[in-house]
C-alpha positions in Angstrom: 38.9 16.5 54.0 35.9 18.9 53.4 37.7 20.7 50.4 38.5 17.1 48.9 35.3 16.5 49.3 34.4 19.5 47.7 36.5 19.0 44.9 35.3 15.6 44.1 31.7 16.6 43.5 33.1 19.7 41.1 35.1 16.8 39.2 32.0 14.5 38.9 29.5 17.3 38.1 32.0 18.5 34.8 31.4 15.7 32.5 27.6 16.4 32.8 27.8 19.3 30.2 29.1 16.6 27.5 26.1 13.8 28.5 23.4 17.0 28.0 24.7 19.5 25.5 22.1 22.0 24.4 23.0 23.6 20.8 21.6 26.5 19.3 22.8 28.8 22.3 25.6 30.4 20.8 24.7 30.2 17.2 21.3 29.0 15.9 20.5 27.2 12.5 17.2 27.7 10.9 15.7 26.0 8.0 12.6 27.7 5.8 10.5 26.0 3.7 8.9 27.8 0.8 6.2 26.1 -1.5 7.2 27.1 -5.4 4.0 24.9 -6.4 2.4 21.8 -5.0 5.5 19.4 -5.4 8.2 21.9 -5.4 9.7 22.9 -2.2 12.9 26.0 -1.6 15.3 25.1 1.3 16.8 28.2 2.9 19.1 27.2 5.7 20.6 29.9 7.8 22.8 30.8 11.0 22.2 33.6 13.6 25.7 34.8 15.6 24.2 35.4 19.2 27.1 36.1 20.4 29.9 39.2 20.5 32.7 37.6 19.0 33.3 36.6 15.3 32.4 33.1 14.5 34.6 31.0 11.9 32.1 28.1 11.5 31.1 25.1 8.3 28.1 24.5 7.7 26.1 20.8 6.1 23.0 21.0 5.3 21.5 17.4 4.2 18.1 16.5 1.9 17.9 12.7 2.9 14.8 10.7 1.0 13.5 7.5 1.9 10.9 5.5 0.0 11.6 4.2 -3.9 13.3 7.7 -4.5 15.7 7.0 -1.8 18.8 9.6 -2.1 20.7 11.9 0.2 22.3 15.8 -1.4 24.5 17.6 0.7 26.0 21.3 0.7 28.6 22.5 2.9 30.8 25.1 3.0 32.7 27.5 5.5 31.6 31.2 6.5 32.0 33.8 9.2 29.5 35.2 11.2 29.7 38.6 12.5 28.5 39.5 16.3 24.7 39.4 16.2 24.7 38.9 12.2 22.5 36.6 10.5 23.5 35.2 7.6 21.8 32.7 4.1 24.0 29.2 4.2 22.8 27.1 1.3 19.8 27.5 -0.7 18.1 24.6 -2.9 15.0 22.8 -4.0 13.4 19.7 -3.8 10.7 17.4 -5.6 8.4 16.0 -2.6 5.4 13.8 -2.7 3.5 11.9 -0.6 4.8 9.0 -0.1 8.6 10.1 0.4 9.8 10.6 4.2 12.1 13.5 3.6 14.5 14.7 6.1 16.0 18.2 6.0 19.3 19.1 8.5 21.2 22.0 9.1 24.1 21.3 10.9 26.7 24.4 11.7 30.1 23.3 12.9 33.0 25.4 15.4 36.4 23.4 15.2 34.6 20.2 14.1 32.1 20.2 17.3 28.2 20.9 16.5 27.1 23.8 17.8 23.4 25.0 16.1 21.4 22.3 14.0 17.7 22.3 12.6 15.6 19.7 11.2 12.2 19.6 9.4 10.7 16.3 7.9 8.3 15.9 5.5 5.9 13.1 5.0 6.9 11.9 8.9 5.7 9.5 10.9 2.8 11.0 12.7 3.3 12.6 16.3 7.3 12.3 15.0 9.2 15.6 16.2 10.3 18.3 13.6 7.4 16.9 11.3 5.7 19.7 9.1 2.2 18.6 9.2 1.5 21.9 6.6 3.2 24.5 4.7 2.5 28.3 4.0 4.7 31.0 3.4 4.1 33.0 6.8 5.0 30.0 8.4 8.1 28.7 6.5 9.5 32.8 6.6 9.6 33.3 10.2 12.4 35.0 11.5 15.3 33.2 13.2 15.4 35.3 16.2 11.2 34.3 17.1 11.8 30.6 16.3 11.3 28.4 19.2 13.7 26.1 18.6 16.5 27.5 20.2 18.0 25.3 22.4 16.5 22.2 21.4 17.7 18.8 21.0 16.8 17.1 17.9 16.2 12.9 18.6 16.7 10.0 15.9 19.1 11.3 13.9 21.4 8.9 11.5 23.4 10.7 9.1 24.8 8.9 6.2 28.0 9.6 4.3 29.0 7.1 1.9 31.3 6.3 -1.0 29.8 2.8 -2.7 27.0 0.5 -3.0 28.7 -1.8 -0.1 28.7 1.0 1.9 25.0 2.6 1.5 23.8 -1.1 1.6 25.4 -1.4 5.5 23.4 2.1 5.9 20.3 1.0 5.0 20.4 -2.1 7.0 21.8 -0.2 10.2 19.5 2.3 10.1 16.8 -0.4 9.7 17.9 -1.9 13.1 18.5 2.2 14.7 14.6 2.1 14.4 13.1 -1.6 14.8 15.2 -1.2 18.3 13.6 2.0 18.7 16.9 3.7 19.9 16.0 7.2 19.3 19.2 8.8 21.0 19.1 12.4 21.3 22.7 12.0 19.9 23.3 12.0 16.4 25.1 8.9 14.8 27.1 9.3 11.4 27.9 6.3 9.3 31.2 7.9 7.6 33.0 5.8 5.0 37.0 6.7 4.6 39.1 5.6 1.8 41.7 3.1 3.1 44.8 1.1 2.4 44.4 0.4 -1.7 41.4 0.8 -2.7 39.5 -0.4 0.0 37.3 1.4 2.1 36.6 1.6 6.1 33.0 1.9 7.6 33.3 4.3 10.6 29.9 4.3 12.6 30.3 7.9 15.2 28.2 9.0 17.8 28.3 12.8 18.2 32.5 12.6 17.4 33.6 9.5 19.0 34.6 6.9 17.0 32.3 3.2 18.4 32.9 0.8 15.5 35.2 0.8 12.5 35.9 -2.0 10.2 37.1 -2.7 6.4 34.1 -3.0 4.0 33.7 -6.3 2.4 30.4 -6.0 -0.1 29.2 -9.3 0.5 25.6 -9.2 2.6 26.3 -11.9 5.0 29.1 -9.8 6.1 27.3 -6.8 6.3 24.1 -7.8 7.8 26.8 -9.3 10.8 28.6 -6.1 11.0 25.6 -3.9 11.3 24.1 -6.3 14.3 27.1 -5.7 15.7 27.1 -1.7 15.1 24.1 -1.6 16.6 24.2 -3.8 19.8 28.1 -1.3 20.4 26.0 1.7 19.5 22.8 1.2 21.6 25.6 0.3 24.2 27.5 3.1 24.4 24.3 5.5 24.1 23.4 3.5 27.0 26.7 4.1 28.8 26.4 7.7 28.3 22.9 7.4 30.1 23.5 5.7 32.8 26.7 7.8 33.7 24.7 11.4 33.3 22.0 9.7 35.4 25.0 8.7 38.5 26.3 12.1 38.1 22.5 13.5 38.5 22.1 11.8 41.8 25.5 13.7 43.2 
C-alpha cells in the first residue's frame, strides 16, 4: 500500500511540468533593438544553443502594430544550432511612432513545441512587461548570454495568423475581449486560420498547441462577434482549468 501510495503522488506531480513550463532553458531567443534614426528601428532576433547536443529548431519572429497602422510581418525559417553556438535568425526594420503599440516576438520551435521566446513592445501600456521605456545602442546590443531573461515567462500574448478580412476581423474582436476580460494568461493563444473544404476557411483559436475552438468562417459580423464571445468564455475556461489543476497538484 505504501509504494501505491508512493506512486500516486509521482503520477499526480508529472503533469505539473506542462501547467509551469519555463522556456529559454535549453535554448534562449534574444531580440535587439537598434535606433537607425528617430523613427527607424533594426530587429535582430537571435538563438543561443545552451546545451551539448545539436539543435534542429524554426524559428518566427513577429512585428504586430496596433493603432491606424494596424499590420502584423512575419519571418520564419528553419536552422541548426551547434552545442553552445549562437546564431542571427531574422533581421529587419520597422517605422515606429508614438502612437503605435508595437509588439516584437521571437519564438524558436523543437518538433512544433516552444522552447526559447522573447518579446519587446514599443509604445506599451505603462508598467506593461517587456515594454522599452528607452532605446540606446549599449542597451539594445547586449549579449545573449548576460540577458536576464532567461527563463522567463512572457504574459498576454495573442498571436494572429490569418488568411482574409473575415478572419482578421474575428481577431481583432477577440483580442478586444482577451483584454477588456483582462485574461493575461502566461500561455500564448494563436488564432490560426486553415484552408478548408472548397474554398472556405476554418478559424482555429490554440492555447500553447491544443486545439479549444474551431469553427467555419462565415464573414458576416453578427456571426463573428457570437463566435468570438464564445472563444473567449472556452478560452478563459480552459486557461482557468489549467489553473486550478496545477494549483490541486501544488497542494500534494
Amino acid at each position: 500500500m505504501k509504494y501505491s501510495f508512493i506512486a500516486f503522488i509521482c503520477l499526480m506531480c508529472l503533469p505539473l511540468v506542462t501547467y509551469s513550463q519555463i522556456y529559454n532553458t535549453e535554448v534562449s531567443a534574444a531580440i535587439d533593438l537598434d535606433i537607425q534614426d528617430n523613427s527607424i528601428i533594426n530587429i535582430t532576433g537571435s538563438a543561443h544553443n545552451k546545451t551539448e547536443i545539436n539543435k534542429s529548431l524554426r524559428y518566427v519572429l513577429s512585428v504586430i502594430k496596433s493603432g491606424k497602422n494596424k499590420n502584423t510581418n512575419k519571418q520564419e525559417g528553419r536552422f541548426v544550432l551547434e552545442p553552445g553556438a549562437k546564431k542571427n535568425l531574422s533581421n529587419t526594420s520597422i517605422n515606429v511612432n508614438e502612437r503605435d503599440r508595437t509588439i516584437i516576438l521571437l519564438l524558436v520551435y523543437e518538433n512544433d513545441k516552444i522552447i526559447g521566446k522573447d518579446r519587446k513592445i514599443l509604445n506599451g501600456i505603462e508598467g506593461e512587461a517587456d515594454e522599452v521605456k528607452s532605446l540606446n545602442r549599449s542597451s539594445a546590443n547586449k549579449d545573449v548570454k548576460e540577458s536576464k531573461e532567461d527563463g522567463f515567462i512572457l504574459r498576454g500574448m495573442v498571436i494572429e495568423d490569418t488568411k482574409t478580412k473575415a478572419g482578421n476581423d474575428f481577431y481583432d474582436m477577440f483580442y478586444s475581449l482577451y483584454l477588456s476580460n483582462n485574461i493575461n494568461a502566461d500561455k500564448i493563444v494563436k488564432i490560426e486560420e486553415r484552408l478548408a473544404i472548397g474554398s472556405n476557411t476554418q478559424i482555429v483559436v490554440l492555447v500553447e498547441d491544443e486545439i479549444v475552438v474551431q469553427f467555419f468562417v462565415n464573414p458576416r459580423t453578427q456571426y463573428l462577434k457570437s463566435m468570438a464571445d464564445n472563444s473567449i468564455y472556452r478560452v478563459n475556461a480552459y486557461l482557468q482549468r489549467l489553473k486550478n489543476n496545477a494549483n490541486q497538484i501544488t497542494r500534494y
